[in-house]
N, C-alpha and C positions, 0 to 999 in steps of 0.2 A: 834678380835679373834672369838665373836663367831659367828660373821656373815661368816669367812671364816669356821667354824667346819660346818653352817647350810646348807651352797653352797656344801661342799664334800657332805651331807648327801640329794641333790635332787634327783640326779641321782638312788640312792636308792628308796628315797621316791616316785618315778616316776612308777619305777619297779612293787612296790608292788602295786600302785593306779590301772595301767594297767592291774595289774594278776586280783584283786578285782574286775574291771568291767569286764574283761571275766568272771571269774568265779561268778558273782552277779545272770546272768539269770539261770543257772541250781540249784545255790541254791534258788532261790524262787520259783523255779520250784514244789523242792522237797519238798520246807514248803508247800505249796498249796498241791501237791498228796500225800505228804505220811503223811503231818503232824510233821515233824521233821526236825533238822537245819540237812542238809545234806551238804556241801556243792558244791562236784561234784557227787560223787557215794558212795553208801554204800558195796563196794562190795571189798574191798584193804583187810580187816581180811577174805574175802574169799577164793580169791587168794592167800593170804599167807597160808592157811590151805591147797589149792589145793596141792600147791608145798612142803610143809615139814606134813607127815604123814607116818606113818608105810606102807600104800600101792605107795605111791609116787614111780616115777623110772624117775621122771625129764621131761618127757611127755604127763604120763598120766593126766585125771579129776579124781580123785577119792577126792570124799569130805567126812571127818568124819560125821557120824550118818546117813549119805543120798547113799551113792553109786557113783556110776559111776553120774557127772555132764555135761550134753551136751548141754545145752544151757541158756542162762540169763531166758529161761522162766520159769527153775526147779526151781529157786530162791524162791515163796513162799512155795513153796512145800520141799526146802532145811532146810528152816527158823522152818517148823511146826515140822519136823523130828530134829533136833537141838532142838527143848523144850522137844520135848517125850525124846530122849537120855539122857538130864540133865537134866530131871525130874523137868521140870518146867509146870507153868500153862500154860494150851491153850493159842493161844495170847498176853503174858503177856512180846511176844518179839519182838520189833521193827528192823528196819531194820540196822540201825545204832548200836543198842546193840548189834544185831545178827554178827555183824561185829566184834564188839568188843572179844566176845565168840571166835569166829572162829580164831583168831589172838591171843586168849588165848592158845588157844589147839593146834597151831603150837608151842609155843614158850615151851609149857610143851612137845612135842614129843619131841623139839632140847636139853632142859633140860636133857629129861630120855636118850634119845639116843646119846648123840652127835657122835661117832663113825659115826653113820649112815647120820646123817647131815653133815657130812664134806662129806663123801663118795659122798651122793646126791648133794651137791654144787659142790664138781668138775668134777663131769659128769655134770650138767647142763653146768658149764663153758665150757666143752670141746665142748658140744652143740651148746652153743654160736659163737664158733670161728670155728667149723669145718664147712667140706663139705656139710652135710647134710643138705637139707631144711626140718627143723623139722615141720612137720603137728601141725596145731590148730585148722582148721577149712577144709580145703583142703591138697591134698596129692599135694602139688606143686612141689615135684621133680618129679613125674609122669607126671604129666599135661604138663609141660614141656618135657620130656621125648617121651611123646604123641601128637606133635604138631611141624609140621616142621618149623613154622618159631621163635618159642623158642627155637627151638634147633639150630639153625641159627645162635643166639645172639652169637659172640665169647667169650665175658666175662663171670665168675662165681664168688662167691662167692671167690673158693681156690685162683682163678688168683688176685682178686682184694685185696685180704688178702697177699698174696705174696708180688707182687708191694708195698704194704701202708706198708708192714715190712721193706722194701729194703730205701721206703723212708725215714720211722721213722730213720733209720740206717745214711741216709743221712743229714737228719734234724741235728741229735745232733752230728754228725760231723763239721757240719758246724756252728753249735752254736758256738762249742768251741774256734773259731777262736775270736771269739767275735770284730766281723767290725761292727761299730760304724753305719754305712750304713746299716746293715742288723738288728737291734733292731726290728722295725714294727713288721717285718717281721716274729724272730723268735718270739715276744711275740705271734702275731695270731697266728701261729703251736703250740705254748705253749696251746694258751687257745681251738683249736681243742683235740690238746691228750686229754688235763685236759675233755672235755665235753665226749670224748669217753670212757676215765675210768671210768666218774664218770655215766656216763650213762649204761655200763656196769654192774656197780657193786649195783645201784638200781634194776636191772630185774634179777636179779641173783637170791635171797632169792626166786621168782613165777617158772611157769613152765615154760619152755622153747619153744621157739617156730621162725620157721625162720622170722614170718611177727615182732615180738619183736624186732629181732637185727636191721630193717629197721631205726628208727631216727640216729643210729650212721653210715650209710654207707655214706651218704655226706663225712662224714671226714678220714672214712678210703678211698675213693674215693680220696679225696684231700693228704693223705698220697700217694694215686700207683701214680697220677700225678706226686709225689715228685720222685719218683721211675724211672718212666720215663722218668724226666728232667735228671734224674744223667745220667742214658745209655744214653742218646741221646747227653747229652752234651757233655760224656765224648767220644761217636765218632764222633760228627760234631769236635771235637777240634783233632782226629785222636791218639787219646792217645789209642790205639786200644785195648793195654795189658791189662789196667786199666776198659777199657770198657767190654773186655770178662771176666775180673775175676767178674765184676758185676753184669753180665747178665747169668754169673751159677751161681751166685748166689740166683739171681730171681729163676735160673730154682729149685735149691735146694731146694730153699724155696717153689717153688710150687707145688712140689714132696712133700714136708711134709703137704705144708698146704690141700693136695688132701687125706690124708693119713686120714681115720675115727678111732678116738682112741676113741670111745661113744660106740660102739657096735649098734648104733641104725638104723633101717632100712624100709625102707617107705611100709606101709602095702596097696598091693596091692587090698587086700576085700577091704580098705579103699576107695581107689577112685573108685572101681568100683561099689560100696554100696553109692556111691556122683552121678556119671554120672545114674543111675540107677532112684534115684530121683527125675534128672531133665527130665529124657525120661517120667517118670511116671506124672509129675507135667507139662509135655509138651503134654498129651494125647499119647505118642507112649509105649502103654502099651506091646507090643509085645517085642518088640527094650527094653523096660526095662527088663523084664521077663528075658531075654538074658542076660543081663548086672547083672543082681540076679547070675544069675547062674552060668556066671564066677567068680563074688567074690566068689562064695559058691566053688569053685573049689580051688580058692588059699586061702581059709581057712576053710573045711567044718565047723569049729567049728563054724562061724558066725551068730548067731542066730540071730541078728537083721535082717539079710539081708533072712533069712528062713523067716522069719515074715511076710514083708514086701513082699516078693514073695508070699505068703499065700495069703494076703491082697488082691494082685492084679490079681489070681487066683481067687478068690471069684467073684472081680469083673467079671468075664466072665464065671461066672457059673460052675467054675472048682471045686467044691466042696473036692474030693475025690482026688485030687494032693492037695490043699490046707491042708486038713486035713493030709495029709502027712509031708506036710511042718512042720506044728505046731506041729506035733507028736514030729519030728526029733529037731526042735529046743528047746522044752521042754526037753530033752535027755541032752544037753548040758546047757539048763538054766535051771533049773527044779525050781516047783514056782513062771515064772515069768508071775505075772498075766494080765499083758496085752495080753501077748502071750494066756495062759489059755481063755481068754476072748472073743480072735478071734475066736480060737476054736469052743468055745461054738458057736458061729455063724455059723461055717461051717456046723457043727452038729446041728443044728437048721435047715439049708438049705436042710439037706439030709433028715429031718425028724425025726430024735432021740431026740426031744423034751426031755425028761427028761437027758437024756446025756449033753444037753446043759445045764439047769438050772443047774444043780448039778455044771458043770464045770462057769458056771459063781458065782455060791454064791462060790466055792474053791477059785475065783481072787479076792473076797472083803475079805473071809476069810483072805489070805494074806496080801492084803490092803487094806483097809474099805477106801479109797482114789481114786482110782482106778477109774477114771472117762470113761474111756471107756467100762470096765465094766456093770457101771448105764446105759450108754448108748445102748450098745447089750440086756443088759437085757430089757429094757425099750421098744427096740423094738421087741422083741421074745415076750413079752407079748402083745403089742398092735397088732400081729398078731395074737395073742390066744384068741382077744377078751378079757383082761380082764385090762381093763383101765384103772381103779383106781391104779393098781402095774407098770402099765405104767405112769402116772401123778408120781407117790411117785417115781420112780428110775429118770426120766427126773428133778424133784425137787433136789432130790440129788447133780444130778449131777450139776445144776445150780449154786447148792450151792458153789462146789467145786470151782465151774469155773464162777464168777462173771464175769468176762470180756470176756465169750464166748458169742458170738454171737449166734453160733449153738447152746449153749446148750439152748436156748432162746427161739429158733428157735422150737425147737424140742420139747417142753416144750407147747410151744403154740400149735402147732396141735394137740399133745395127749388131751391136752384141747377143742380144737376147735371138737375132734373126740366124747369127753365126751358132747358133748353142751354149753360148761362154754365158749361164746363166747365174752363175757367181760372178764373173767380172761384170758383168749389168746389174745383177743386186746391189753392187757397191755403188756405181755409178747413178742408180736411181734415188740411195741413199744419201749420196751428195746434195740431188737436185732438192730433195729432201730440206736438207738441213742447209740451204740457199734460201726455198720458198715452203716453210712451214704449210701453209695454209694450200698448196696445189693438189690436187686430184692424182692429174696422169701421174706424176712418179710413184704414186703411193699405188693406186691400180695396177702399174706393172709392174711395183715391187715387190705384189703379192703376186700375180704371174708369174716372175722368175722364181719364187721362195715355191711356188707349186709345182713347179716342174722340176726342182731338186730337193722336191718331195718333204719340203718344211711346211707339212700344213698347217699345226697350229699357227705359226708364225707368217705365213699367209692370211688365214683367217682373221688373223689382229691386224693387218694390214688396210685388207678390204673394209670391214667394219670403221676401221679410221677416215675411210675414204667415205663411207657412207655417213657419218658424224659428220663431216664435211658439209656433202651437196648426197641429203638423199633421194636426189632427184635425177641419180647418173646410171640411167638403164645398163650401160657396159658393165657397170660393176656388178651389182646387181646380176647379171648372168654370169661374170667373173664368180660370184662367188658361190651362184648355183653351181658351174661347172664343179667347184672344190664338193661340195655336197655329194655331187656324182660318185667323185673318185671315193668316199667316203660312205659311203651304202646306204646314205639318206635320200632318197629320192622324195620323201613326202616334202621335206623341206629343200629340196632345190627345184622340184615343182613350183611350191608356191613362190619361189624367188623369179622363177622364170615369168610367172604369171605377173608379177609384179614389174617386171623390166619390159613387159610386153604394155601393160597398161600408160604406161609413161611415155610406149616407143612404140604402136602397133607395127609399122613399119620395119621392125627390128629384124629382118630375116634371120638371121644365125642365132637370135634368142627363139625364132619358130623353131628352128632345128635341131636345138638342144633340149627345148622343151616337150619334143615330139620321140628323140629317143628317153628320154626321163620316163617318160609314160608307157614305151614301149618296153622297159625296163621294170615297169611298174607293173604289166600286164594290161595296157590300156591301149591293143592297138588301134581302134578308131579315133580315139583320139590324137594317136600319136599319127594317124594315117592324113587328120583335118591338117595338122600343126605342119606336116612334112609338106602338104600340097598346099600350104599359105605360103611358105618358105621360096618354092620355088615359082610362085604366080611373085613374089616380088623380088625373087633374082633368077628369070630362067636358066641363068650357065652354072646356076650353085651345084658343082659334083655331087659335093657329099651329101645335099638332099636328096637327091635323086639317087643316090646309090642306098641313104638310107632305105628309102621308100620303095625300092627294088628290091630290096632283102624283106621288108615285110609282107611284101609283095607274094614273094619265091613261098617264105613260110606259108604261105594263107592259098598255096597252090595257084595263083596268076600267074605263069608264066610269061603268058603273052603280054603282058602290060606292062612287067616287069620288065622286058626286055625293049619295051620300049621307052622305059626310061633310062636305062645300060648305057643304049645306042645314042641317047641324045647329051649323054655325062660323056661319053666316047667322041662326038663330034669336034 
């Protein structure tokens, strides 16, 4: 007896051992990073708090104490605003508590409000089974919409829901017959429905979203199969009557299930504030600008996408449409201090220096978190010349953002700008061992390691960097310069030569290359290389002072002094 109760209980035991080794590497994942038994995600009382709150409508993010949620990266920044809300210590909340919290404060809204929790469950439900592909991350009934060979596919969503109804219809019809022949048969259909209910009514309680109903479409799939065995059988057998009451009835059913009883409707700023993204994350700055401006057309109120067209405005020196932009979407966000933050940049760029500052301490006034903020500020100062409030906002912000690379990044040069060319070593070495694979840290690490006179270890720098992308002219002259210091001029010649071919335009690699040669004994040459230099940046001093000096040697006086005069203006 109980070696036969032990044999029932393998097939179980089997089950769980199999789930345990999947799920074993992400929990020891999570003891090693975060420090806590996790065992897949901390992120399930998230989700539950996404989908049942006072601003919930079944599609949106909105997370209690944090706002609008847009991506797993808000999450420590969800976690800090979750302790300030319940007045808890800095820190003093894990990820897994945080979870726990969050899964609190759903089940106290469903508590205080139930009214409104039923309401929201059966709009999500109707979510679930309608027509609509509810956005999560893309607007995919557009995209589709937008794409001739998705709109091609003859199936949808309502067609295949139809069908799998017509089936189910079929199925327990044919159950009832109950032919001895047909058991297998119907227990698999049994345990397809049983997976589709019960898979359904798990995703229910979260937001809703079309890529969520995707693990149950196999079986409603194998339900329209069921669908179309019946019409087909029942006209290859010519029972014709029986075959057309079935097939309105499909059509019935496909008329309802096409019918949206959600209210809900795919928001066009949406995907066009998505393609706008990837134009902008593809260099076609122009082609996004474009795509900014349709979204802002089908919803002016869309302030991220005013933003974001601000942003990319800036980028091309558009100052005075930018600062427009930001105006207009402060109008409709007002306080939000990223927005505020760019601002203060554009107004920086125009010149209203104090317009800027004031407008960047109002974006940490708001949020003393505010990492783009430290970062505008940080650099409005380090072009004011005043360092030290450049070092202390790049710190900040560092702080904020341990796992930025950039902020590293950026943190080291204000350093490297102050002289602290060991504290920027370190910092660049961070950004480093963040983003393996980056260039600039590695470029300026060999920078700072040469000015505290670590050439070899400079040298392995650059070369790393060149391994990289040997196609990065700065370095390339970066590492002629080390050549200089180094009494190789034959070879920081040819490096120069080489950063020039990749970069003709490269003035400071004419300049470097032009005393190499001069150094070399090659004043005409180094005479062409000085007068490229300064045909493509006439206020470059040090060309002109170079070329004054070879000048002076070679007894020109007078020409010399006229390039003195124009480095003196």
């Amino acid at each position: 007896w109980l070696w036969r109760g032990t044999r029932r209980l393998l097939p179980a035991a089997a089950l769980l051992l199999g789930a345990a080794l999947a799920i074993a590497p992400a929990a020891l994942r999570n003891c090693l990073v975060a420090g806590e038994f996790v065992p897949i995600a901390a992120n399930g009382g998230m989700s539950l708090a996404v989908g049942n709150n006072p601003l919930a409508d079944g599609t949106n993010h909105q997370l209690p104490y944090h706002g609008a949620f847009a991506s797993p990266f808000d999450y420590p920044r969800a976690v800090r605003n979750l302790e300030k809300g319940l007045s808890l210590p800095p820190g003093s909340v894990g990820w897994a508590r945080a979870s726990a919290l969050y899964a609190r404060e759903a089940f106290l809204f469903i508590r205080a409000r139930p009214r409104d929790f039923l309401g929201l469950t059966a709009r999500k439900a109707l979510l679930f089974w309608g027509p609509r592909e509810v956005s999560n991350i893309t607007e995919m009934e557009l995209v589709r919409a937008d794409s001739p060979v998705l709109r091609a596919i003859p199936l949808d969503f309502p067609a295949a829901l139809a069908l799998a109804l017509l089936g189910a219809a079929a199925f327990l019809l044919e159950a009832r017959r109950r032919d001895p022949a047909g058991g297998p048969a119907r227990a698999g259909g049994a345990l397809v429905f049983l997976f589709v209910g019960v898979y359904f009514l798990s995703a229910l309680p979260f937001v809703a979203a079309a890529r969520y109903r995707v693990p149950a479409l196999p079986g409603v799939l194998l339900f329209s199969a069921l669908g179309i065995r019946r019409i087909a059988g029942l006209a290859l057998r010519r029972r014709w009557l029986k075959a057309l009451a079935w097939a309105a009835a499909a059509l019935f059913l496909f008329l309802l299930c096409r019918r949206d009883f959600s209210g809900y409707r795919p928001s066009e700023s949406k995907w066009r504030y998505d393609r706008a993204l990837a134009l902008a994350n593809s260099g076609k700055t122009e082609e996004a600008i474009r795509e900014y401006r349709s979204a802002l057309l089908a919803d002016p109120q869309d302030f991220q996408s005013r933003n974001n067209l601000g942003a990319l405005l800036v980028s091309l020196g558009r100052f005075p449409e930018a600062v427009r932009e930001y105006e207009e979407a402060l109008r409709w966000e007002p306080g939000k201090a990223e927005i505020l933050s760019n601002l203060g940049i554009a107004r920086f760029q125009l010149g209203e220096t104090e317009a800027a500052l004031r407008l960047f301490a109002e974006a940490l006034a708001i949020d003393p978190e505010c990492v783009h903020a430290y970062h505008n500020r940080a650099s409005a100062w380090k072009r004011l010349g005043r360092g030290e409030e450049a070092i202390a906002d790049y710190r900040r912000a560092a702080s904020l953002r341990p796992d930025s690379d950039e902020a590293r990044l950026n943190l080291g040069l204000a350093l490297a700008g102050a002289g602290a060319y060991a504290e920027a070593a370190e910092e660049y070495r961070e950004a480093i061992r963040l983003r393996p694979g980056a260039i600039e840290p590695r470029n300026n690490l060999g920078n700072a390691l040469a000015a505290l006179g670590r050439n070899g270890e400079a040298l392995k720098e650059y070369e790393r960097a060149l391994a990289i992308d040997p196609g990065r002219a700065d370095v390339h002259n970066n590492l002629a310069n080390l050549l200089v210091r180094q009494g190789d001029y034959a070879g920081a010649i040819a490096l120069y030569k080489r950063a020039l071919a990749l970069d003709p335009a490269y003035a400071d690699a004419h300049l470097n290359l032009g005393a190499a040669l001069s150094l070399a004994g090659d004043p005409d040459g180094a005479r062409a290389h000085y007068d490229r230099a300064i045909a493509l940046d006439p206020r470059n001093e040090r060309a002109r002072y170079a070329l004054a000096l070879l000048l002076i040697a070679e007894g020109r006086a007078a020409a010399a002094r006229k390039h003195l005069e124009a480095a003196l203006a």
